[in-house]
GUKOLPA-919465 format. One line per 8 residues: number of its first residue (from 1); for each residue x negated, z, y negated of N, C-alpha, C. Coordinates in steps of 0.1 Angstrom, whole numbers. Atoms other than C-alpha are relative to their C-alpha. Layout:
// residues N
NUM) X/Z/Y/X/Z/Y/X/Z/Y  ...
This chain:
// residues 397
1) -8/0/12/0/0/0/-8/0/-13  4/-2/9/-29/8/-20/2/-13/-11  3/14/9/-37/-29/-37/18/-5/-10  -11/-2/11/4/-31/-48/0/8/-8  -1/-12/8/3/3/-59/-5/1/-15  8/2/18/-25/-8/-87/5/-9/-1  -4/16/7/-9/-44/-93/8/1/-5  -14/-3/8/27/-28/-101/6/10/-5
9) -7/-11/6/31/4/-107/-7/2/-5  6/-7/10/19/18/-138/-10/10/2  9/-14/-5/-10/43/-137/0/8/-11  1/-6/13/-16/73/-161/-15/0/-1  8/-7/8/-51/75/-154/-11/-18/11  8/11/-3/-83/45/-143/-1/2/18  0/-3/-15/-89/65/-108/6/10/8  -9/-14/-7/-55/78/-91/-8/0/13
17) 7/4/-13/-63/91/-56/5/-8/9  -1/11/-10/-48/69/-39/7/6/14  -2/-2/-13/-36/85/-9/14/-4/8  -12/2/-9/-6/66/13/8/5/7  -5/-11/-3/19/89/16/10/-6/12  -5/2/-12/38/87/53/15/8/-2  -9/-10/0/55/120/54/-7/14/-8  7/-14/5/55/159/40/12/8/9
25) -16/-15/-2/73/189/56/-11/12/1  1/-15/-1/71/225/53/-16/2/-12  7/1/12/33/228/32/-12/-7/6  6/8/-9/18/196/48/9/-13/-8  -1/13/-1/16/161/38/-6/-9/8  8/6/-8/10/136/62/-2/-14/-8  5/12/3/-8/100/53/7/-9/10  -3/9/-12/0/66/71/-7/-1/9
33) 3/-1/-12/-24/73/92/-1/14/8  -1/-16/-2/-11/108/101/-10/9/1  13/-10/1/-40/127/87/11/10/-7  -7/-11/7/-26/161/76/-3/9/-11  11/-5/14/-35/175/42/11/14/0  -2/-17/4/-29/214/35/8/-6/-16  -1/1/13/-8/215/0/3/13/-5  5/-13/14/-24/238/-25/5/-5/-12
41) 1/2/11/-5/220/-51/16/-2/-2  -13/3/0/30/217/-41/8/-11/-14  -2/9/10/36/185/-67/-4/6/-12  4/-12/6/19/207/-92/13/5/-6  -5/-14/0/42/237/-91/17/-5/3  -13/5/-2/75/215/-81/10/3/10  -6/-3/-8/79/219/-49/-1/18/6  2/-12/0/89/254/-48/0/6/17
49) -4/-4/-14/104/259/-12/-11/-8/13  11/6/-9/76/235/4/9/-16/0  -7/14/3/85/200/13/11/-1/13  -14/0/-4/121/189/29/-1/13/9  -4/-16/-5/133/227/31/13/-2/3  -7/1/-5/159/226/52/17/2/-10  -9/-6/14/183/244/28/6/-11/-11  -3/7/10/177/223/2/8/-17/4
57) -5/12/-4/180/189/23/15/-2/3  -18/-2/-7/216/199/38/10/2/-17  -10/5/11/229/206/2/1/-16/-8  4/17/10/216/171/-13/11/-7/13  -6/12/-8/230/153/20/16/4/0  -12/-6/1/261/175/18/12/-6/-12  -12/10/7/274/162/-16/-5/-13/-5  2/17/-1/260/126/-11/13/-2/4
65) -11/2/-10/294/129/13/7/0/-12  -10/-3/5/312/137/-15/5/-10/-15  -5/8/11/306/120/-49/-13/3/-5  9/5/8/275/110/-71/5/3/-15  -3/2/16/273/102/-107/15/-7/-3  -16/8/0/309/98/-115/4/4/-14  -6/-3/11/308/107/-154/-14/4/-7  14/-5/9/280/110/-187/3/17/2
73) 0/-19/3/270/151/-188/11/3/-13  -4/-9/7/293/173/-203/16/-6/-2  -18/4/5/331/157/-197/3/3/15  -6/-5/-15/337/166/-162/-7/10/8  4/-11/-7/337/195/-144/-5/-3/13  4/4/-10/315/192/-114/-5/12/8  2/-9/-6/310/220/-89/-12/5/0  11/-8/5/273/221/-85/-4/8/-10
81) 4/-10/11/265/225/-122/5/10/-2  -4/-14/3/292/248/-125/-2/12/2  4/-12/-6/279/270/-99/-15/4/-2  17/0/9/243/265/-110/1/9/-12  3/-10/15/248/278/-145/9/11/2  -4/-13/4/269/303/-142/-8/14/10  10/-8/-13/244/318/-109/-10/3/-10  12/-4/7/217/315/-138/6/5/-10
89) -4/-14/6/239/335/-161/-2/10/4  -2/-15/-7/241/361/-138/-13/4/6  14/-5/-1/203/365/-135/-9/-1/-8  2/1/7/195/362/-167/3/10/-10  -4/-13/8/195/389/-198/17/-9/-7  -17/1/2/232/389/-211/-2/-12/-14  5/12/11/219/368/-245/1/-13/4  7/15/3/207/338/-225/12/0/14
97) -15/3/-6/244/326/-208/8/-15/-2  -7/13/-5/247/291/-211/-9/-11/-1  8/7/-5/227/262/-197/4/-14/-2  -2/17/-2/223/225/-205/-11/-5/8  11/9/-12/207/206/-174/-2/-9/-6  5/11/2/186/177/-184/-6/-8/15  5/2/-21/166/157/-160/-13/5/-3  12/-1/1/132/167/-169/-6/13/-10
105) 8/-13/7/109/195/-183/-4/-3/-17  1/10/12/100/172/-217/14/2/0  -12/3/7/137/165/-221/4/11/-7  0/-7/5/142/199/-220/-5/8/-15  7/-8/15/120/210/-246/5/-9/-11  -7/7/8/135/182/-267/13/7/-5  -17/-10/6/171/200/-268/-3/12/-2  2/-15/10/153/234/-277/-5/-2/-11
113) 4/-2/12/135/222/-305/17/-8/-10  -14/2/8/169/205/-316/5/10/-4  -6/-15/2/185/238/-310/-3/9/-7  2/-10/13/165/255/-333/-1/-5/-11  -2/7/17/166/232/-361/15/4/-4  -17/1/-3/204/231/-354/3/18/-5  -6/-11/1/204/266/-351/-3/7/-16  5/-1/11/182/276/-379/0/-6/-21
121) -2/12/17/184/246/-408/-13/3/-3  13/-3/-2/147/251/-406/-6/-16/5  8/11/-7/122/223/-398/-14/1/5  15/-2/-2/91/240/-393/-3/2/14  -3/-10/-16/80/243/-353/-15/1/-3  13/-7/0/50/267/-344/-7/-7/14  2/-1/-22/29/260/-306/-12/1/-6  15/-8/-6/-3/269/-293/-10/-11/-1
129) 13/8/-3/-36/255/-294/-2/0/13  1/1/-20/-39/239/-258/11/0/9  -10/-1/-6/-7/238/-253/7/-10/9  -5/8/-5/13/216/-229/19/3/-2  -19/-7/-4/52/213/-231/5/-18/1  -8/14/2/55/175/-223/-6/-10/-6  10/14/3/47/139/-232/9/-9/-8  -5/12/8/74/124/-247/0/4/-18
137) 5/3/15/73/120/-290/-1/18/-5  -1/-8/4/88/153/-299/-9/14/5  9/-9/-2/70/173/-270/-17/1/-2  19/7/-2/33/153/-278/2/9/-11  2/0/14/42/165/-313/-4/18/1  1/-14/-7/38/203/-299/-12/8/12  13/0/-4/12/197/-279/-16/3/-8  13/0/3/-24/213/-287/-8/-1/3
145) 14/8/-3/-44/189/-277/-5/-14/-5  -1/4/10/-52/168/-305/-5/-17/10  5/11/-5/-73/141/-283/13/-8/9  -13/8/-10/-41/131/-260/11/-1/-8  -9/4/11/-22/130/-296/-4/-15/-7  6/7/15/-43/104/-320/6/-12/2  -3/8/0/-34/76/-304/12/-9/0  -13/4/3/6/78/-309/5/6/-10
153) -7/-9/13/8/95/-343/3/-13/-8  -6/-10/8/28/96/-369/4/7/10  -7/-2/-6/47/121/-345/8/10/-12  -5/-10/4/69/151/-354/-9/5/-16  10/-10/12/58/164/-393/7/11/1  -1/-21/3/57/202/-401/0/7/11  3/-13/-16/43/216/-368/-15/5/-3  11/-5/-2/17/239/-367/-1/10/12
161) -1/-8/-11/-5/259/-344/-8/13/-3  3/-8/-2/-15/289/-335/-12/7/13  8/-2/-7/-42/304/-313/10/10/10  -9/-12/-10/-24/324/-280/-10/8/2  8/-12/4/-32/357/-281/-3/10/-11  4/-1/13/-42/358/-313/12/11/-9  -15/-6/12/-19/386/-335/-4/-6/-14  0/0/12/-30/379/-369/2/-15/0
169) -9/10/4/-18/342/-366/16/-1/-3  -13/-8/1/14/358/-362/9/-2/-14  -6/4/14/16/356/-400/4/-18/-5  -10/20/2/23/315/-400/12/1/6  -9/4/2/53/323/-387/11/6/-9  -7/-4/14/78/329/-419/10/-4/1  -13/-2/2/109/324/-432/2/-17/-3  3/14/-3/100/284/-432/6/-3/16
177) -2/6/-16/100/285/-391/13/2/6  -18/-1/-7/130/274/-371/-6/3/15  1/-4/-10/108/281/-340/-13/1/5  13/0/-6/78/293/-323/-1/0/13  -1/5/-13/73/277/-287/-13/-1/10  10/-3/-10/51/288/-258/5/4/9  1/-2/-13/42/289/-225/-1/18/6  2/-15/-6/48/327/-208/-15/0/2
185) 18/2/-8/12/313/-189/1/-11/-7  0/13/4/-6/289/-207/-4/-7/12  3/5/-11/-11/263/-180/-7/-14/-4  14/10/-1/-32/229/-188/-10/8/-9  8/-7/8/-52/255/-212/-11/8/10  11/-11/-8/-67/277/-179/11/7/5  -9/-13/-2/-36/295/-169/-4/12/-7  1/-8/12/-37/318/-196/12/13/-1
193) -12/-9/4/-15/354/-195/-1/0/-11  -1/-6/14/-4/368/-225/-7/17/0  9/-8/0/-25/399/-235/6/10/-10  -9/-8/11/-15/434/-255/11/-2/-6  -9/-1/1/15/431/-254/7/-17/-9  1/11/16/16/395/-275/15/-6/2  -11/8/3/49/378/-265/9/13/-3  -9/-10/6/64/409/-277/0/0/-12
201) 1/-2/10/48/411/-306/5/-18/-7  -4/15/1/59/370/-309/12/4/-5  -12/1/1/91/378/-308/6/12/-11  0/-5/10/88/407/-334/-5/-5/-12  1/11/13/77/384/-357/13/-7/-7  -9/6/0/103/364/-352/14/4/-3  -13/-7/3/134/386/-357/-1/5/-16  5/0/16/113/393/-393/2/-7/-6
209) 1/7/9/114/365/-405/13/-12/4  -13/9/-1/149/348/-389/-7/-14/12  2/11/-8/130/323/-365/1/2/14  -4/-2/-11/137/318/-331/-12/-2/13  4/-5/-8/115/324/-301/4/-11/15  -1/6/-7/111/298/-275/-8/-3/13  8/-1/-15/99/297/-239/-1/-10/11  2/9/-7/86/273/-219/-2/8/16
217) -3/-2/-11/90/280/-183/-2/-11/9  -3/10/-10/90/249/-166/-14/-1/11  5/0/-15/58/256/-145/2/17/1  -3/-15/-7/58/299/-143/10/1/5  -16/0/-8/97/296/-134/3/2/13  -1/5/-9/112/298/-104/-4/10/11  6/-11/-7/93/327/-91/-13/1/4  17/0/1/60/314/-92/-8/14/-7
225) 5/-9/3/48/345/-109/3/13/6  -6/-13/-8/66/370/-89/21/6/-10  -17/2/6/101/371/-111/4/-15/0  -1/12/9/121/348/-119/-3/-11/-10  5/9/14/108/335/-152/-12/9/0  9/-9/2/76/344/-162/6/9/-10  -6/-9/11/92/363/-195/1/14/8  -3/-13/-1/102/390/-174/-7/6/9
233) 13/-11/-8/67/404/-164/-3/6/-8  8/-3/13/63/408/-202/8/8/-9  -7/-8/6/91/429/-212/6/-8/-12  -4/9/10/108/402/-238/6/-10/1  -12/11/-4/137/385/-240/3/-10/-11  3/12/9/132/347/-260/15/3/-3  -10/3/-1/158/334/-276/7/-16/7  -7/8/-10/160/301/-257/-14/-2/11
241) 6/3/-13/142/294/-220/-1/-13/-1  4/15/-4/129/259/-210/-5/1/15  6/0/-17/126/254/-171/-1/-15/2  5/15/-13/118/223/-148/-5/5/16  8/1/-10/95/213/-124/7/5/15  -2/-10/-13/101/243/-97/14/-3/5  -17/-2/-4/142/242/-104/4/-10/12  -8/9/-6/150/215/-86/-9/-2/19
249) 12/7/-15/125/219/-51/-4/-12/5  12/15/-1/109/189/-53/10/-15/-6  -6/10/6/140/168/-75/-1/0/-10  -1/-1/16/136/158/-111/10/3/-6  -11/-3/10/154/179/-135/-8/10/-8  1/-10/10/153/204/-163/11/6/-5  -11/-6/5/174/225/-185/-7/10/-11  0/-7/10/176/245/-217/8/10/-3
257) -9/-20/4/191/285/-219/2/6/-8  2/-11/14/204/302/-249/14/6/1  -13/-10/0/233/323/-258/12/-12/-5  -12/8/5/269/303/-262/3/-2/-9  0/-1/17/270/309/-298/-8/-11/-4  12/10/11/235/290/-305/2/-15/11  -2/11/-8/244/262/-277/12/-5/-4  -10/5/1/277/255/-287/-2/-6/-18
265) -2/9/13/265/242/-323/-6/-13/6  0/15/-8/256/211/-298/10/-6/-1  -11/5/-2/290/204/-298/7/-6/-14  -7/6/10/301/196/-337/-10/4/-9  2/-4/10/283/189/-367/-17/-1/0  -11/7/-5/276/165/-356/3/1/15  -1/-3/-17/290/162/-323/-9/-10/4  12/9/-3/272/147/-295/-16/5/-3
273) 14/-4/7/243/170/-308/-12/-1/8  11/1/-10/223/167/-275/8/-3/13  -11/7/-11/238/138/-250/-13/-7/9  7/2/-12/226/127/-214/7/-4/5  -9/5/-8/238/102/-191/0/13/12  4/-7/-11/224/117/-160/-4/12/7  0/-21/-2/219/159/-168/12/2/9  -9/1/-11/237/174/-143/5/-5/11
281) -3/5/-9/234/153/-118/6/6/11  -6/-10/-9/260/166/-91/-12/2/15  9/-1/-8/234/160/-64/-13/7/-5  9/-6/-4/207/172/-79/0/14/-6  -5/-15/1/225/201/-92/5/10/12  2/-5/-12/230/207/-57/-11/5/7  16/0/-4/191/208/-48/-4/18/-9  2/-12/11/190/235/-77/2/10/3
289) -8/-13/-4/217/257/-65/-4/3/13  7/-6/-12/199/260/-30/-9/2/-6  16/-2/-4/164/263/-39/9/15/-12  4/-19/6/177/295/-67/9/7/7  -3/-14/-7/200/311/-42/-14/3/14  10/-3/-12/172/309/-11/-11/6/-9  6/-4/5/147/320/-40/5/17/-3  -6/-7/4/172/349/-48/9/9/10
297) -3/-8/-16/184/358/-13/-11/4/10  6/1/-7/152/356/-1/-11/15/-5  14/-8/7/117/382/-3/-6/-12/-9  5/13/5/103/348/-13/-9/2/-16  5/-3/14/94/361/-51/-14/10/3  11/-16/-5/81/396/-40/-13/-5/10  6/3/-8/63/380/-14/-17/-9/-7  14/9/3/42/356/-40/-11/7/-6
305) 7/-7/6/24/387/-57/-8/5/12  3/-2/-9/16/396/-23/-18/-6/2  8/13/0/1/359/-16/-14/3/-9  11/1/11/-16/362/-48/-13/10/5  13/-7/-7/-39/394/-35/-2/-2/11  11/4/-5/-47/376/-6/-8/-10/-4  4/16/8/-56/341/-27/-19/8/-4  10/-12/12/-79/369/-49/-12/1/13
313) 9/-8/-14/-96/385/-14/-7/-13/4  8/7/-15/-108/358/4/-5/-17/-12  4/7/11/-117/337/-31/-11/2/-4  16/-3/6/-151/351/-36/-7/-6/6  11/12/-2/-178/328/-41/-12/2/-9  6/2/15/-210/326/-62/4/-8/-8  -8/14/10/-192/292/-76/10/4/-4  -14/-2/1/-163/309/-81/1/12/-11
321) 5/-12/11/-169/327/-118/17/9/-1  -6/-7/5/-133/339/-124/13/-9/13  -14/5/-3/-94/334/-107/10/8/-8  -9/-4/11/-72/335/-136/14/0/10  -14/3/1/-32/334/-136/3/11/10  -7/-8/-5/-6/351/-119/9/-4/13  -10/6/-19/14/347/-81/-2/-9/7  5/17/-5/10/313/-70/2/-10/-12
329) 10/0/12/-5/306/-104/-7/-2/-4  12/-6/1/-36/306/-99/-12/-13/-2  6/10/3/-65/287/-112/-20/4/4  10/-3/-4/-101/291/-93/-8/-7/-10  6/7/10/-126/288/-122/-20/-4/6  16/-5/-8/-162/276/-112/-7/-5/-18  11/5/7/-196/268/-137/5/-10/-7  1/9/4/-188/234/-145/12/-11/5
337) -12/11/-5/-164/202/-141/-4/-10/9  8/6/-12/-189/187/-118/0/3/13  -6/-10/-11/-185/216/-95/14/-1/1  -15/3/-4/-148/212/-96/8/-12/3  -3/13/-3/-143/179/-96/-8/-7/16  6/3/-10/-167/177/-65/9/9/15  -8/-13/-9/-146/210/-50/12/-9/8  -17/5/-1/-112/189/-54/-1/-8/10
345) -4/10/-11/-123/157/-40/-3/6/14  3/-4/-8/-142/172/-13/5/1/12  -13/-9/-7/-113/193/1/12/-10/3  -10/9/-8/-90/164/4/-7/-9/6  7/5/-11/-113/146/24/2/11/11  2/-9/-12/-116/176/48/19/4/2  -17/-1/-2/-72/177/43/3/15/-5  -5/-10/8/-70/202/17/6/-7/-13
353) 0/1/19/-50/194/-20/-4/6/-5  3/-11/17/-61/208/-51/-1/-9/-8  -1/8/13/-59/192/-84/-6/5/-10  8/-3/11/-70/197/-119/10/9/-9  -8/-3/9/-56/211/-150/-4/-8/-12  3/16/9/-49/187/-181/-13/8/-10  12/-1/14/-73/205/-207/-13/12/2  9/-12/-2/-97/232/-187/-7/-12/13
361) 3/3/-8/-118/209/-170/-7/10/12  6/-9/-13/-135/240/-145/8/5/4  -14/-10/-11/-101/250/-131/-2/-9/9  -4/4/-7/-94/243/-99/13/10/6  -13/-6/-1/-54/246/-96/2/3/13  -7/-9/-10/-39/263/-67/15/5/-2  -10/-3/0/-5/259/-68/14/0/10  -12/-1/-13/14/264/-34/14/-3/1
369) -11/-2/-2/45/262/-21/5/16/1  -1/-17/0/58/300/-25/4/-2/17  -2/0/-18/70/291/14/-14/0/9  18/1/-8/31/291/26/0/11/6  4/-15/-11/20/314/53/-13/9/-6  16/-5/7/-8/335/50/-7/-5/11  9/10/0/-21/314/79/-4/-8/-3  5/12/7/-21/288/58/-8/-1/-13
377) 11/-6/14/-36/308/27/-12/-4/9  10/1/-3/-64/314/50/-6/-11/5  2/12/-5/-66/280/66/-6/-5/-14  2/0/8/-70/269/32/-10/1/-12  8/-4/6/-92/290/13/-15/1/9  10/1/-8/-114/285/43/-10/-10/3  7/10/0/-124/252/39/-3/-4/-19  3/-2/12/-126/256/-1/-16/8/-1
385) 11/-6/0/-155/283/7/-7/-11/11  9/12/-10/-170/256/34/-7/-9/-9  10/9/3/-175/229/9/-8/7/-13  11/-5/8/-191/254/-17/-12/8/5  17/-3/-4/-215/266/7/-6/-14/0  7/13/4/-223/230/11/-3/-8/-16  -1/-1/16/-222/224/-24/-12/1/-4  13/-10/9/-249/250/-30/-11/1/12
393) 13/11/-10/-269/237/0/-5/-8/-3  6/18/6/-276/201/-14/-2/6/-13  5/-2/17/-283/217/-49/-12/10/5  14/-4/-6/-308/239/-28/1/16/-8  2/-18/2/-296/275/-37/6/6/7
């Protein structure tokens, strides 16, 4: 397949890897020539339940039987969404109670920065240096990473950033901003927590000065950090949520969470304030509603903090200077991007994934399926330590 693959489908980057995908189940991809790769990356951080989770497949095939796209979002009542948002009301602080599905993590963040203009009458948005929240105009424009901006500006005016972490930037956000928008974890930055208390103190800023408080979620989500959202490891309740990726166990979607008050000025004024053919798709609003009741019936959360201190244990290496992030999170940092980039390919030669992150070249991501064994941790982390003793054999130390 390779040679169509570059003649017709678009690439994002000069050298994808290439690999001929066959089949995937459980946290295993097979090739066409049924070689079996370990996945440490579960589509980075997508596929939350692992690949065709039983659960999830039976709801998708369940209302294929029934009915598709039979209407644009937001004019007919359709069972999954219904049961979808109102399941994420009821796991959610009492504030954040009504949900617009999109299809994507980007889209999402599009209808929150609406939402706070909307809500506010404000035009100012705040984000992070290093930040990631998406690719299309409005989310590039939010992005702090000026080199993967230059070459599609003008974008969004009157956004500024801020350093994460940082309190004394704190004071750019004023009585100007309609929103200040970050990642719980920064993630193409290094997986990055928040420190002394900071999305707290974010969001006391923010109640100072009338601006609203925006959270990106769409990779911590889902239970990758051991809750539900990341937000609530940190004591702090945004005023709107942004998920993806994870929601949908391995289908494209998104969605945007705020309180009914600030969501329902979507609806007039003008109306139409934030329209979608294909949000809510009944199908893959089906995919959604299994993967967060089996996330939510399940140990499956509790279980990823678990994960995480054995990831930590059996991760020591001389090459191995730090392992940031949180649950299945996690980003093994070595010396250099030579070393990691030699780590990555390496390991899928020997039928392990691992991938990169977009703006920390010495991570090496580790982002599982929270369904992973701890035979399979150790399977895993076992041929990661194999090719850095070899590594640091051919460099002769």
């Amino acid at each position: 397949m390779n040679p169509d693959f570059i003649k017709y489908q678009a690439q994002t980057s000069p050298y994808p890897l290439g690999m001929e995908v066959s089949h995937a189940i459980g946290s295993y991809i097979y090739d066409t020539n049924d070689k079996k790769y370990l996945d440490f990356v579960a589509g980075v951080s997508a596929c939350t339940l692992g690949h065709q989770h039983p659960r999830v497949n039976q709801a998708i095939k369940d209302q294929l039987d029934k009915y598709s796209h039979v209407m644009v979002y937001g004019e007919y009542s359709q069972s999954p969404a219904v049961q979808y948002c109102k399941l994420m009301a009821s796991l959610l602080p009492e504030s954040l109670n009504k949900t617009y599905l999109v299809n994507s993590g980007t889209e999402a963040i599009e209808g929150a920065l609406k939402l706070a203009k909307r809500t506010t009458g404000r035009s100012q948005l705040i984000s992070c240096h290093n930040a990631y929240h998406g690719n299309t105009m409005g989310s590039m424009s939010v992005m702090g990473f000026e080199e993967r901006k230059q070459a599609f500006r003008p974008l969004l005016p009157d956004v500024d950033f801020i350093t994460f972490n940082n309190e004394e930037d704190l004071q750019k956000i004023t009585t100007r901003t309609a929103a200040i928008l970050l990642e719980t974890i920064q993630g193409g930055a290094g997986f990055i927590q928040p420190e002394n208390n900071f999305l707290q103190k974010v969001k006391k800023r923010c109640e100072e000065v009338g601006a609203l408080m925006i959270v990106d979620e769409i990779q911590p989500g889902f239970g990758r950090t051991g809750k539900l959202f990341g937000f609530q490891n940190y004591d702090v309740v945004p005023d709107i949520v942004v998920m993806g990726k994870g929601m949908g166990g391995g289908m494209p979607v998104g969605a945007f969470t705020a309180s009914a008050e600030r969501m329902d000025l979507l609806t007039e004024n003008p109306k139409l304030g934030h329209i979608t053919t294909f949000g809510g798709h009944p199908v893959i609003a089906s995919a959604c509603l299994a993967t967060l009741q089996e996330l939510t019936e399940t140990n499956l959360m509790a279980e990823t903090l678990e994960k995480e201190k054995l990831f930590r244990s059996l991760l020591v290496h001389p090459l191995i200077t730090e392992v940031r992030g949180k649950g299945l999170m996690l980003a093994a940092m070595t010396e250099s991007a030579e070393i990691t980039n030699e780590v990555i390919l390496t390991c899928q030669d020997k039928g392990l994934i691992l991938f990169w992150l977009l703006f920390e070249g010495c991570a090496i991501r580790i982002t599982p399926p929270l369904t992973i064994s701890e035979n399979e941790i150790r399977e895993g982390c076992a041929t990661i330590l194999e090719v850095m003793d070899k590594i640091m054999k051919k460099n002769g130390q």
